[in-house]
Structure formats: C-alpha cells, structure tokens
C-alpha positions in Angstrom: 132.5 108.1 94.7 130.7 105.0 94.0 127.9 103.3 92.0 124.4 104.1 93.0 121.4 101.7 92.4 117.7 102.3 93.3 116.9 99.0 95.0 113.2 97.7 95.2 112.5 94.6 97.3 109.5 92.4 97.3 108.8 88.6 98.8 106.1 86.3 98.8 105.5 85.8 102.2 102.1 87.2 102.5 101.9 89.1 105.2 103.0 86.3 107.8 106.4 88.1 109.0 107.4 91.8 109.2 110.5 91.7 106.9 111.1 95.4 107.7 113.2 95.0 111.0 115.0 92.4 109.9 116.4 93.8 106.5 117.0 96.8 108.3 119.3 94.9 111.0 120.5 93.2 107.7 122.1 96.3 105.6 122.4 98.9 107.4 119.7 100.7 105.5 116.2 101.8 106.6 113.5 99.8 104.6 111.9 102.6 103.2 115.0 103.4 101.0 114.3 100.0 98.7 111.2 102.4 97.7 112.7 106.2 96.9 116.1 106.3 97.4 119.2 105.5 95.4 122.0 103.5 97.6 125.3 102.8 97.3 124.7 98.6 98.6 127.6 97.1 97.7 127.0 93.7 99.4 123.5 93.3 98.0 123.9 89.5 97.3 126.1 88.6 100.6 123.3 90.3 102.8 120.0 88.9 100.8 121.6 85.2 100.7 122.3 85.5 104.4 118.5 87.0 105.3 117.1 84.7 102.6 118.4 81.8 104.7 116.5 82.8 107.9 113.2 82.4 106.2 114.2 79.3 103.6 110.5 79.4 102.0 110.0 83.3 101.3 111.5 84.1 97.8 112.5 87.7 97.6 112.9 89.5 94.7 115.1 92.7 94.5 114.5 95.1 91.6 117.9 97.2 90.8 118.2 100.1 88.5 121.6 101.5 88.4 122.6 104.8 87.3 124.3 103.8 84.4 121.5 104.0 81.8 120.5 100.2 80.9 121.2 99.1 84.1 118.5 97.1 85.1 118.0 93.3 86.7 115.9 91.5 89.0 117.5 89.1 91.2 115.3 86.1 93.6 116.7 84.8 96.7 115.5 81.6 98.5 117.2 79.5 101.1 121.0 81.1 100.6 120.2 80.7 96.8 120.3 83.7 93.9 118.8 83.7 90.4 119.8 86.8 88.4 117.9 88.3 85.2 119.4 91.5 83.7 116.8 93.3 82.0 116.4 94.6 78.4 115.4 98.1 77.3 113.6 98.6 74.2 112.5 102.0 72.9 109.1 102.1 71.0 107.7 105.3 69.3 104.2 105.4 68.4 103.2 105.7 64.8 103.5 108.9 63.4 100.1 109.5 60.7 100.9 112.6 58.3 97.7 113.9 59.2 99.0 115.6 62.4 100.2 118.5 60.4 97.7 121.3 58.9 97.6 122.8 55.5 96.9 126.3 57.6 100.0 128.0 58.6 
C-alpha cells in the first residue's frame, strides 16, 4: 500500500522552456499525471529541488492533495530551495431563510 496524492505542478517561466520532458526524465511519471491522476511520489521534494536547480530562476509551484481528507499544501521551489504552505479547510453553509418551506403540504 502507500499514500496517494494528486499532484498539480505550475512555474513561472512563461512559455520560454518545455518543462514537460524534463520532469518526466525527472520522476518517472508522465506530465500529464500532475493534472488527473493520483500518484504515489514519494520523493516529491528530492526530485523538484534537484529539477528546480537546472532552471535557478523558474519558481515552481506544486499543488498536493492527499487522500487523507485535509490534506492539502502548496510547496515553491527555486534554485534547490522549498517553501511549504499547508492549507486550511473551512466549511461554509449558505444562509438558510425560513421562507424555503411552504404552508401547503
């Protein structure tokens, strides 16, 4: 077994470099599974610091949403460097009115 985590990655880069290739080579893992799939990537950080370095002015941000539920952070990368944010769920309910219910029943 393991922990799975759906993985989103983004950068800054603007269009300048193909990042798809060289994540790829990077992981292991196609690119397209940082948009639909959920991965067991256990060496997340150790692989992003290491690409991060070969590009030391691109941040890259990778969204992670594990499958635990609450499980959510945001990590940057630049230069061999990592930031992490863990993210906070709230749950809102809109306001309930008594006039949704009818007198006719």
């Amino acid at each position: 077994m393991g922990y799975y985590t759906r993985h989103t990655l983004e950068h800054d880069d603007k269009g300048r470099i193909d990042h798809e290739e060289g994540i790829t080579d990077t992981t292991g893992y196609e690119y397209s599974v940082f948009d639909d799939d959920e991965i067991k990537w256990y060496d997340h950080e150790k692989d992003m610091r290491n690409y991060s370095k070969c590009y030391p002015k691109v941040t890259f941000i990778l969204y992670g949403v594990g499958e635990e539920e609450g499980d959510y952070w945001k990590e940057y990368y630049k230069n061999g460097d990592m930031v992490r944010r863990n993210g906070e769920m709230t749950v809102t309910y809109e306001p309930f009115y008594g006039d949704y219910f009818t007198e006719d029943k």
